[in-house]
KOLLOLO-616126 format. One record per residue (C-alpha): residue number from 0; x, y, z. Coordinates in nm, 4 decimals. Layout:
N
<site NUM,<X,Y,Z>>
...
This chain:
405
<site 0,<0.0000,0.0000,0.0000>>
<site 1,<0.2915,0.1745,0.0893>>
<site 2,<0.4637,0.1600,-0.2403>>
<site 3,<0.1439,0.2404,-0.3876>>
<site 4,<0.0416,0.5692,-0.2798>>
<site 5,<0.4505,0.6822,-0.3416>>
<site 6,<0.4073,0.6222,-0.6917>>
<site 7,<0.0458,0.7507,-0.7113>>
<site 8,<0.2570,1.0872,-0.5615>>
<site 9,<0.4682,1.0766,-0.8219>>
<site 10,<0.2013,1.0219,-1.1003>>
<site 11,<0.0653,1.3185,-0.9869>>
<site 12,<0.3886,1.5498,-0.9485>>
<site 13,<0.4602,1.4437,-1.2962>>
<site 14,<0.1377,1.5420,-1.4519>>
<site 15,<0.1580,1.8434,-1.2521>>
<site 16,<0.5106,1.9703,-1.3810>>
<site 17,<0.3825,1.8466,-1.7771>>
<site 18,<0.0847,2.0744,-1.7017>>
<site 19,<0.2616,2.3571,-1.5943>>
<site 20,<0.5670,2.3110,-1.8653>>
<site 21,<0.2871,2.3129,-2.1185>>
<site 22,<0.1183,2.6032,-1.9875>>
<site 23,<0.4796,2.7686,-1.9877>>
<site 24,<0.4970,2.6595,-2.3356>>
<site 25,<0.1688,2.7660,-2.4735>>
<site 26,<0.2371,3.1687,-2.2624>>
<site 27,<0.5777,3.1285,-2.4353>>
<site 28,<0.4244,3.1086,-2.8114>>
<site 29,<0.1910,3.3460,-2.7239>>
<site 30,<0.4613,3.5723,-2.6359>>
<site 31,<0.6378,3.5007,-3.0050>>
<site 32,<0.3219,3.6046,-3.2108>>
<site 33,<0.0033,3.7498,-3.1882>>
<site 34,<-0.3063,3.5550,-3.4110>>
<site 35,<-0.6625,3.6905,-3.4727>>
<site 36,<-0.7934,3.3902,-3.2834>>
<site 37,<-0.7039,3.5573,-2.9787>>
<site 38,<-1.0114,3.7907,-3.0051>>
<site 39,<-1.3762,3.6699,-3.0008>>
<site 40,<-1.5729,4.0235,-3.1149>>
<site 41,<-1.5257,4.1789,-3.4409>>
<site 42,<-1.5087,4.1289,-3.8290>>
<site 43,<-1.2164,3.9141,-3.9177>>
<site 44,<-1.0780,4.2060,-4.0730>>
<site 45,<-1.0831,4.4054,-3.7414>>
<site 46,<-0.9586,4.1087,-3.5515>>
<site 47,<-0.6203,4.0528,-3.7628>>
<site 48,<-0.5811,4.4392,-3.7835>>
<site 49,<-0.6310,4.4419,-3.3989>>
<site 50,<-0.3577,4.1513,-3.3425>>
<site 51,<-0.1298,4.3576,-3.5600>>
<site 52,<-0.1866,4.6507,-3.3727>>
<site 53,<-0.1180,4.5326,-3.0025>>
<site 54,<0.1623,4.3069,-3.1287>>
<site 55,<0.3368,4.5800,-3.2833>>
<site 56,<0.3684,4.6885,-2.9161>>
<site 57,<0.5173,4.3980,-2.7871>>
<site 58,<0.6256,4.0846,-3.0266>>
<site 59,<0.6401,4.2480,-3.3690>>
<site 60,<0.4741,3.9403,-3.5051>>
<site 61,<0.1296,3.7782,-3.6153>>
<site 62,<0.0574,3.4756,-3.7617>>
<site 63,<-0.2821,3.4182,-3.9465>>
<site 64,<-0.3399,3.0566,-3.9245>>
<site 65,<-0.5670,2.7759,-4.1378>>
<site 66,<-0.8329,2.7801,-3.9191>>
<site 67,<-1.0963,3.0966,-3.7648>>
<site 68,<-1.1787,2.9651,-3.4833>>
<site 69,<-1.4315,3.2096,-3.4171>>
<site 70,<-1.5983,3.2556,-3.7290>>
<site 71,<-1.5269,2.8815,-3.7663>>
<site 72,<-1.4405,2.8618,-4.1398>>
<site 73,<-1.0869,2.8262,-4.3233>>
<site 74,<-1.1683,3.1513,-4.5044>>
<site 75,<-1.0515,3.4951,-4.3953>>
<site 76,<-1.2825,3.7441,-4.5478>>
<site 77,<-1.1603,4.1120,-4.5180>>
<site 78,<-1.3573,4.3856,-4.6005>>
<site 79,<-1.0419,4.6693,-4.5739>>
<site 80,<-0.6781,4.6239,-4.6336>>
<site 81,<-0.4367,4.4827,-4.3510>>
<site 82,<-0.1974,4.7723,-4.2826>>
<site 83,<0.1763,4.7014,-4.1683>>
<site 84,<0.3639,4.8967,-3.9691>>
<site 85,<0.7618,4.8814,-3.9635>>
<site 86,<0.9887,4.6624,-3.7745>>
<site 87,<0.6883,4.3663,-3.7853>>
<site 88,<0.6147,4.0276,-4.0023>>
<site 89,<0.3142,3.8939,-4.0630>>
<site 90,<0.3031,3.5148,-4.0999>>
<site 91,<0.0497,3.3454,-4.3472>>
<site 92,<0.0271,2.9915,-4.2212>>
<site 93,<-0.2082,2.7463,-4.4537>>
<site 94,<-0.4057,3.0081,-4.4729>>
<site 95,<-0.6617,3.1806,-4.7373>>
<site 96,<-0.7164,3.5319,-4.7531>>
<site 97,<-1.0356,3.6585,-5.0072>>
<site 98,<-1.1458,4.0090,-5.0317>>
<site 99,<-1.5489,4.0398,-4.9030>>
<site 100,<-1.7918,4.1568,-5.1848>>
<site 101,<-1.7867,4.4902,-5.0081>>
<site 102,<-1.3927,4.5428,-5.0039>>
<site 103,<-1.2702,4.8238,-5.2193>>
<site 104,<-0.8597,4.7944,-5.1113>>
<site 105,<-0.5212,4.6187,-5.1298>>
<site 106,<-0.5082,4.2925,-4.9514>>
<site 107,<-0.2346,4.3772,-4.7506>>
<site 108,<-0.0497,4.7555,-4.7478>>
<site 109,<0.2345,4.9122,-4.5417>>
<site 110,<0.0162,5.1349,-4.3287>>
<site 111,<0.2361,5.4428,-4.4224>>
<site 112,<0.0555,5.4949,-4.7335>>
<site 113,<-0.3094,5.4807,-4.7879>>
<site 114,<-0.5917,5.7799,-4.9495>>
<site 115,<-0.5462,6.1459,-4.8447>>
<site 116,<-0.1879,6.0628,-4.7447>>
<site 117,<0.0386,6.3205,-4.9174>>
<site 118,<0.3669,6.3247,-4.6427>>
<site 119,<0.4276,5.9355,-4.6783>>
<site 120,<0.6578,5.8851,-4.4023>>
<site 121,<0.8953,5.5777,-4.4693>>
<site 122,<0.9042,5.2404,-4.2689>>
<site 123,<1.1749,4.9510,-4.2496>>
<site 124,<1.1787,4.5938,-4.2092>>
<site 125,<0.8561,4.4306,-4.3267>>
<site 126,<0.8401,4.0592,-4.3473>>
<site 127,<0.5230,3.8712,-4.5388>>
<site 128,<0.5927,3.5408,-4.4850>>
<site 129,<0.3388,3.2426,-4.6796>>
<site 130,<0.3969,2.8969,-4.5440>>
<site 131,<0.2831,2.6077,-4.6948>>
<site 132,<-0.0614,2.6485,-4.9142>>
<site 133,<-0.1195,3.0047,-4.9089>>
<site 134,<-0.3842,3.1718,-5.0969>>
<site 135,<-0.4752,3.5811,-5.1351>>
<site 136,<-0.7880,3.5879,-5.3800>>
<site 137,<-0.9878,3.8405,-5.5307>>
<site 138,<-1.4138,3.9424,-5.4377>>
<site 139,<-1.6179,3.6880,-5.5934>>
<site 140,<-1.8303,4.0076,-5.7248>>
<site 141,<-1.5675,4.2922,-5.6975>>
<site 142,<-1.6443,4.6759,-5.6938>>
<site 143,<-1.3778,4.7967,-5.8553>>
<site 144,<-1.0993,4.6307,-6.0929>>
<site 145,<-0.8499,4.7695,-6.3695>>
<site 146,<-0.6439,5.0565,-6.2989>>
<site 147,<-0.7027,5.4792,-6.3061>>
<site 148,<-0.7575,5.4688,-6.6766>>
<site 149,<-1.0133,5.2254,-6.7262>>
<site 150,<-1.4034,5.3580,-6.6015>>
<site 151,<-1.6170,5.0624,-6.4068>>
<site 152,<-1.8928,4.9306,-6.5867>>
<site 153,<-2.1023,4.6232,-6.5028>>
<site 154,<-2.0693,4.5109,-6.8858>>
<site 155,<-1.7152,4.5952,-6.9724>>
<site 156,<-1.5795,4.5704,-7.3183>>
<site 157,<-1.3245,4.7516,-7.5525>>
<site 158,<-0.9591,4.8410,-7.3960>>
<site 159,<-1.1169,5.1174,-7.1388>>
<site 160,<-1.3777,4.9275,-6.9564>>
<site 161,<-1.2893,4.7017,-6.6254>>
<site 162,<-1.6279,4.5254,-6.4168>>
<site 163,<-1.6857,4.6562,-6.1157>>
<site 164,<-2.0272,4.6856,-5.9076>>
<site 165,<-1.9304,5.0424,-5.8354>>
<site 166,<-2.0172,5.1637,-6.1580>>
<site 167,<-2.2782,5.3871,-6.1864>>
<site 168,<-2.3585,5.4133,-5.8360>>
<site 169,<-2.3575,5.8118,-5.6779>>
<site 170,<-2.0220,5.9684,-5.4642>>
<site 171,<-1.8722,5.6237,-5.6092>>
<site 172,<-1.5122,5.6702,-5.7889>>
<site 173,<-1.5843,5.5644,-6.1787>>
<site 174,<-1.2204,5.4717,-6.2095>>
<site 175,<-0.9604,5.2127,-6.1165>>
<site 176,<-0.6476,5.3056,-5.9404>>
<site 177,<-0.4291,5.1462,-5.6760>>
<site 178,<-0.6547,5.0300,-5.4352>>
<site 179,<-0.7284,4.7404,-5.7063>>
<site 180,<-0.3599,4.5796,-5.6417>>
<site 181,<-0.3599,4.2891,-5.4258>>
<site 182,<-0.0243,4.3851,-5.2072>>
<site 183,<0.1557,4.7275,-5.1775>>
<site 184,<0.4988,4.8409,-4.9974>>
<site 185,<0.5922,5.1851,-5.0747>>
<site 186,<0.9025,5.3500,-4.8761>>
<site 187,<0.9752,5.0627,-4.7201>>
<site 188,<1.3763,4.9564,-4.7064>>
<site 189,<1.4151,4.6293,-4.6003>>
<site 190,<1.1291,4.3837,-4.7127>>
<site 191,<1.0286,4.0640,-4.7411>>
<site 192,<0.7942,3.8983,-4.9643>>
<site 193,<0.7420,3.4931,-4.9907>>
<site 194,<0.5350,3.1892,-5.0387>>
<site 195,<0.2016,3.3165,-5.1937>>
<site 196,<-0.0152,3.2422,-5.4376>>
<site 197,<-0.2636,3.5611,-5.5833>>
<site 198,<-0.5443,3.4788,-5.7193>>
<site 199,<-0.7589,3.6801,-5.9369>>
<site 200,<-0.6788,4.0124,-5.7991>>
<site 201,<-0.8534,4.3147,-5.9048>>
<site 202,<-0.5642,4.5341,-6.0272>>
<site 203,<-0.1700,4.4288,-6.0584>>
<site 204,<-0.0793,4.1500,-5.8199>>
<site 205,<0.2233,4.2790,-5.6096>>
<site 206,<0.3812,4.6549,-5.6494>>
<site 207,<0.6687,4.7752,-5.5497>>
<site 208,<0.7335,5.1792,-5.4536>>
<site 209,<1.0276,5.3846,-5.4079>>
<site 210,<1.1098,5.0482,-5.1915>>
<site 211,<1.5049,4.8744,-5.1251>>
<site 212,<1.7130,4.6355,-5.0398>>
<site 213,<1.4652,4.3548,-5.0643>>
<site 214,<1.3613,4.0048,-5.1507>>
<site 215,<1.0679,3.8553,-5.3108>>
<site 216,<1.0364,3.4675,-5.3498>>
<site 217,<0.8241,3.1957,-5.4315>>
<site 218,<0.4948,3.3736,-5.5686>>
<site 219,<0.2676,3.2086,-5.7779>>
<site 220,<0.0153,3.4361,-6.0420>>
<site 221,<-0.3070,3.2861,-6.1227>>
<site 222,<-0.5568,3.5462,-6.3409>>
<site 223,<-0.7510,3.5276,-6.6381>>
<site 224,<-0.8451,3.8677,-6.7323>>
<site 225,<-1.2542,3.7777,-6.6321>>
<site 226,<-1.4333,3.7418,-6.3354>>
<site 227,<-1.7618,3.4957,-6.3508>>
<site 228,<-2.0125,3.6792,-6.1774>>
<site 229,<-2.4004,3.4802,-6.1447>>
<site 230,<-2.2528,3.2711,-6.4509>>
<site 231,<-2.1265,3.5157,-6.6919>>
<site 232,<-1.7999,3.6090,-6.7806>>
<site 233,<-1.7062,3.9711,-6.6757>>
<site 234,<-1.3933,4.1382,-6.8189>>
<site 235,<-1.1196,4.2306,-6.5849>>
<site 236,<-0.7809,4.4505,-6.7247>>
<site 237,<-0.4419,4.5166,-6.6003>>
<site 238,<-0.3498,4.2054,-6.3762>>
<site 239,<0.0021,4.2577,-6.4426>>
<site 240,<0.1897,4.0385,-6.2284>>
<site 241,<0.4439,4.2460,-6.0651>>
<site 242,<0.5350,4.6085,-6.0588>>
<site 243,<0.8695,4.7957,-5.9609>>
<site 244,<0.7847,5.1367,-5.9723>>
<site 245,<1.0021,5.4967,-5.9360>>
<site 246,<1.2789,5.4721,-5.6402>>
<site 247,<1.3571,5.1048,-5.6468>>
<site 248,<1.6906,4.9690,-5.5890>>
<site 249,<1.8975,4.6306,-5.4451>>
<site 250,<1.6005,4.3754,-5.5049>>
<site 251,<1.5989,4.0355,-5.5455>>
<site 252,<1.2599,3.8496,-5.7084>>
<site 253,<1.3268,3.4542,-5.7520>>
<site 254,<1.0830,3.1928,-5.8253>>
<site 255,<0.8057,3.3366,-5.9545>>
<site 256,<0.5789,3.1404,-6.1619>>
<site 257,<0.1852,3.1621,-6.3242>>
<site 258,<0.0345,3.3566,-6.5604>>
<site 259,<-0.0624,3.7591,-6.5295>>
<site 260,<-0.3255,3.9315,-6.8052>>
<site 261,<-0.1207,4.2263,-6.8835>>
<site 262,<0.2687,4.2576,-6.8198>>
<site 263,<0.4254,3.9653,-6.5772>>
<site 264,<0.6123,4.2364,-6.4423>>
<site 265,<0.6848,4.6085,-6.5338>>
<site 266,<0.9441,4.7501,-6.4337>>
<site 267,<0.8966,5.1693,-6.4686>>
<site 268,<0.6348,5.4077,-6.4346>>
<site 269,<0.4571,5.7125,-6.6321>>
<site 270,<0.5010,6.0378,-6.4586>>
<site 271,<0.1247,6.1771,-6.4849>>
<site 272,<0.1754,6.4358,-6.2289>>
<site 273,<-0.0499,6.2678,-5.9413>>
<site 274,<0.0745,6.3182,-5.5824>>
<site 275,<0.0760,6.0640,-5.3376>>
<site 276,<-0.2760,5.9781,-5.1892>>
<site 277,<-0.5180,6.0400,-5.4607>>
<site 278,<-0.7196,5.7987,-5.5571>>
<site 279,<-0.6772,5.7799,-5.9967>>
<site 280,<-0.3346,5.6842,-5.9874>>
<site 281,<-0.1826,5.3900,-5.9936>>
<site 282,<0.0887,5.4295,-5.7129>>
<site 283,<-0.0236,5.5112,-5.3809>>
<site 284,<0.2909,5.6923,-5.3231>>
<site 285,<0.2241,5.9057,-5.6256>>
<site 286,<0.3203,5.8727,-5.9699>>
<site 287,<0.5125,6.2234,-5.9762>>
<site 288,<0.9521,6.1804,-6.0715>>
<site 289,<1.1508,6.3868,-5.8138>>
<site 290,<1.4783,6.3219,-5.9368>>
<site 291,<1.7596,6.0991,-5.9223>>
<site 292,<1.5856,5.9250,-5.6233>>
<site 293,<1.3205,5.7920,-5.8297>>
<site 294,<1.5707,5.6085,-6.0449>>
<site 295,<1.5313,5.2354,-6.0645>>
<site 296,<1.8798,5.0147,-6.0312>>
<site 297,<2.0040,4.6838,-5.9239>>
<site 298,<1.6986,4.4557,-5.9533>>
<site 299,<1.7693,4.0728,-6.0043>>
<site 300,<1.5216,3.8501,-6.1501>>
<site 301,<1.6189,3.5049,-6.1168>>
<site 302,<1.4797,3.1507,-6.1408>>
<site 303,<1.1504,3.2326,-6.2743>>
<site 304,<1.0047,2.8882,-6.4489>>
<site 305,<0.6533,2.8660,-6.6769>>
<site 306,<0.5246,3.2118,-6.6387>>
<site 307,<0.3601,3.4279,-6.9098>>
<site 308,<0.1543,3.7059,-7.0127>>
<site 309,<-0.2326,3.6328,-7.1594>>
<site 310,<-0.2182,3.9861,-7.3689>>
<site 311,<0.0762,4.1059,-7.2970>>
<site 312,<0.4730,4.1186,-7.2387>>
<site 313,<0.6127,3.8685,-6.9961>>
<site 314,<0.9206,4.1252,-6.9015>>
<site 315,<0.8969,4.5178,-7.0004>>
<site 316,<1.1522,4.7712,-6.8851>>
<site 317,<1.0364,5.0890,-6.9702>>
<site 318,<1.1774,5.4034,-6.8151>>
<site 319,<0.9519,5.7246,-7.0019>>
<site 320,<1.0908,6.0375,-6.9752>>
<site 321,<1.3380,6.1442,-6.7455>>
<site 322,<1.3397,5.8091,-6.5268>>
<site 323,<1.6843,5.5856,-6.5370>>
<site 324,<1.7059,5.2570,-6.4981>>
<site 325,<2.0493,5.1342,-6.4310>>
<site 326,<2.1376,4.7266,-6.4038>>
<site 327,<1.8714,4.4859,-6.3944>>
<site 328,<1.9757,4.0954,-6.4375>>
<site 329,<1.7843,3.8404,-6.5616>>
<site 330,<1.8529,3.4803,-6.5669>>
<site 331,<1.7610,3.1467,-6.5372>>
<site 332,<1.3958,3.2034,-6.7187>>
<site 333,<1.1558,2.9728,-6.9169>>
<site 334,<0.8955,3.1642,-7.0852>>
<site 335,<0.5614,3.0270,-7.1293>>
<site 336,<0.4771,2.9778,-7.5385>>
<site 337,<0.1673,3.1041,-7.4102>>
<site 338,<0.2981,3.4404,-7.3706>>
<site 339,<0.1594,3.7318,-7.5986>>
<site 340,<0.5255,3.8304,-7.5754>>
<site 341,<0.8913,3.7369,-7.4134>>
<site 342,<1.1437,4.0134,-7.2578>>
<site 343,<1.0894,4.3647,-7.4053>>
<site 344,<1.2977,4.6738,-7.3500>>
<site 345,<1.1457,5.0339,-7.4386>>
<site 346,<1.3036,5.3683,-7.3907>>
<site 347,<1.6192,5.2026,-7.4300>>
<site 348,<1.8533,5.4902,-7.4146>>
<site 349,<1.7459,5.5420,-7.0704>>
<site 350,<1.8162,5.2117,-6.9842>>
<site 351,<2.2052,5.1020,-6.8781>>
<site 352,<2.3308,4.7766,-6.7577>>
<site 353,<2.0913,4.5138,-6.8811>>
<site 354,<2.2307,4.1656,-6.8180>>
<site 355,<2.0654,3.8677,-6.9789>>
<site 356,<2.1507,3.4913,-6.9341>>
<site 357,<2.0408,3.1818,-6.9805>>
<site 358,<1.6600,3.2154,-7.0828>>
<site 359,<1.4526,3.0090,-7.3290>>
<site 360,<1.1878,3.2383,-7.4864>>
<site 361,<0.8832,3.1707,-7.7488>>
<site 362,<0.9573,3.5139,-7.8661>>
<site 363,<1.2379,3.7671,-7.9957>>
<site 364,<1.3787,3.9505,-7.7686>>
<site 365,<1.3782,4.3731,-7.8039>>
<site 366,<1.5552,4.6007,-7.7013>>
<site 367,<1.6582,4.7868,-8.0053>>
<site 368,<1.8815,5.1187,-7.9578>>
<site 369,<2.0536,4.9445,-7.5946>>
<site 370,<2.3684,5.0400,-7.5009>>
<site 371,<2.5930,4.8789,-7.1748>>
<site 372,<2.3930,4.5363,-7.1914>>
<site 373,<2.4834,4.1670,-7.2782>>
<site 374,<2.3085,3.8537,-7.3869>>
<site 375,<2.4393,3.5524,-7.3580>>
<site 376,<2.3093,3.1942,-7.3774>>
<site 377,<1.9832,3.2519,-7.5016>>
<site 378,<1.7612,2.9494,-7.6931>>
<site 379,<1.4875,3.1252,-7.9028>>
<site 380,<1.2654,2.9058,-8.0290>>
<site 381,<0.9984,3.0507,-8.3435>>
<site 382,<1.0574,3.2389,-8.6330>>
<site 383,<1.3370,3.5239,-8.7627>>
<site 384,<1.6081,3.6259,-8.5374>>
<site 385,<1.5556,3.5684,-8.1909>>
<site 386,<1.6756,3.9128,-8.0782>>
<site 387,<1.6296,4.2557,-8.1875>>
<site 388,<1.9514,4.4131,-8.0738>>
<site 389,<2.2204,4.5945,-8.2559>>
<site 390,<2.5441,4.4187,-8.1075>>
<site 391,<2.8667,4.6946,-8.0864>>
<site 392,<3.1670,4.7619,-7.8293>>
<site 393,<2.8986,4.8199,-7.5450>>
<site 394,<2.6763,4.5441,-7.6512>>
<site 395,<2.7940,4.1819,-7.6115>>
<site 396,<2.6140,3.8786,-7.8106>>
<site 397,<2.6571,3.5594,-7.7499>>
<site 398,<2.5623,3.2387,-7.8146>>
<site 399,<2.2115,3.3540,-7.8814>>
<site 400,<2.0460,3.0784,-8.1101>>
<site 401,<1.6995,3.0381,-8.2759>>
<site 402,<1.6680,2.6314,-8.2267>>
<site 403,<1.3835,2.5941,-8.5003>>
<site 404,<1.6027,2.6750,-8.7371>>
């Protein structure tokens, strides 16, 4: 008896110190991150944006996981953007993310920049972070899509018409603009973006402004230039891909992969004279050059496998007017046949240091006019020449094949 009630004393000392060390262990995670499960009241927009908020105070870190466990569904719906401050990273885990019918915003946006913002004051050290099967996808029946030059109309067609439910409707904006992209950063130095997949967005997919020294991996584009709304096919313009707009410098984007409707990425920007927080623009941060600070320079793109463009370019470079662009490398790239077209350089004069390698393309290369820039190992496969470049002391050539032929 004796030897029985010393080990049932044990037994329970044990389960005691595993109850305690897991209740250590469970206040320890919470201490690491902050999740949106953690508050029962509220939209699940307010909820994330409320976990962001308070851990930006303490842990610098939330983690939106599979699962709402108060909503009880494996779909967050957000009806307004989720705004990051600096110095934070927000952790998608398993998770999908869909815009509500009655959002009219980014997906996610550093919180610096936003409507009536002119003084956009800059931020560091954003981390967006997908693991494993992560999913940001556009309204179901969106009110706005396209950017500012395309009008909403509820039966788009021509090149100047995007669907949106917004159309018509009184002290309604009858454009596009930036709040149709699915993710923004602008001023932000130091940045992470990885592990998504963006899913019929309502503008361009990811942009990029006057943002540096960053690194954008693993993201997956999946549009078709049409939204099915009650059964019918609704036409939806200018889901480019990416977009690296005036002041961007030291970034590296690997891995990317899908299909966009207009350019993969494009890499420039139209000064139209709009300042930063208006809403018919397509740059939050305004689409106004102020100088040498709004030149682009050392952007990598590498490792990029089976993407394309449905209507348009799968690369364009194109500095207009008096933007530079100054060394961008590309290599390592399969391009889609599916592509309306490969790589294409415009404004080439204002354009030094392009570095191409290694790239299989369905279509000729241009850059015509291109000074400082080489080609090299590049398997064109279709018709003619496979590149459109005059080769000369400042232009190197080589081994640049069309394998039809």
């Amino acid at each position: 008896m004796a030897i029985f009630k010393k080990a049932l004393f044990t037994l329970c000392i044990c389960v005691c110190s595993f109850n305690f060390l897991s209740a250590t262990l469970i206040k320890k995670a919470n201490e690491i991150y902050f999740s949106p499960n953690r508050y029962k009241t509220g939209t699940q927009s307010e909820r994330i944006q409320r976990a962001i908020n308070e851990a930006k105070k303490s842990t610098g870190k939330v983690v939106i996981p599979r699962y709402d466990e108060v909503a009880k569904t494996t779909i967050w719906l957000i009806d307004q953007a989720i705004l990051l401050p600096g110095d934070f990273e927000l952790e998608l885990n398993n998770c999908k993310i869909k815009l509500s019918d009655k959002c009219r915003d980014n997906f996610i946006r550093s919180a610096n920049a936003g409507l009536g913002i002119k003084d956009i004051v800059p931020l560091k050290n954003i981390k967006i972070v997908g693991i494993g099967n992560v999913m940001l996808e556009g309204a179901n029946n969106p009110r706005s899509t396209g950017d500012h030059n395309k009008t909403l109309s509820t039966n788009p067609n021509g090149y100047v018409q995007s669907y949106g439910t917004d159309a018509g409707k009184p002290n309604e904006n009858q454009k596009g603009g930036w709040r149709n992209h699915a993710i923004i950063l602008a001023h932000v130095d130091v940045f992470e973006i990885s592990g998504i997949t963006l899913k019929d967005y309502h503008g361009h997919g990811l942009v990029l402004e006057r943002s540096t020294n960053g690194v954008v991996k693993d993201i997956t584009f999946e549009v078709r230039q049409a939204v099915n709304v009650a059964g019918v096919e609704k036409q939806v313009l200018n889901q480019d891909g990416l977009g690296l707009r005036f002041g961007c410098r030291n970034i590296i984007i690997s891995n990317c992969k899908g299909r966009s409707g207009d350019d993969f990425i494009n890499i420039g920007l139209t000064d139209t004279g709009v300042e930063a927080g208006k809403e018919n623009v397509n740059v939050v941060s305004g689409s106004i050059y102020s100088g040498e600070q709004d030149n682009i320079s050392n952007i990598y793109l590498q490792n990029w496998q089976d993407f394309y463009s449905i209507s348009h370019r799968a690369i364009r470079i194109m500095p207009v007017g008096k933007l530079k662009i100054k060394n961008v490398f590309i290599e390592n790239m399969v391009i889609n046949p599916l592509s309306k077209q490969g790589l294409v350089a415009e404004y080439a004069e204002n354009i030094k240091g392009l570095f191409v390698r290694n790239m299989i393309s369905h279509h000729q290369i241009k850059a015509k006019g291109i000074s400082d820039a080489s080609f090299r190992d590049i398997f064109y496969v279709g018709e003619g020449s496979a590149i459109d470049v005059q080769q000369s002391g400042t232009v190197v050539v080589d081994n640049v094949k069309n394998i039809r032929n």
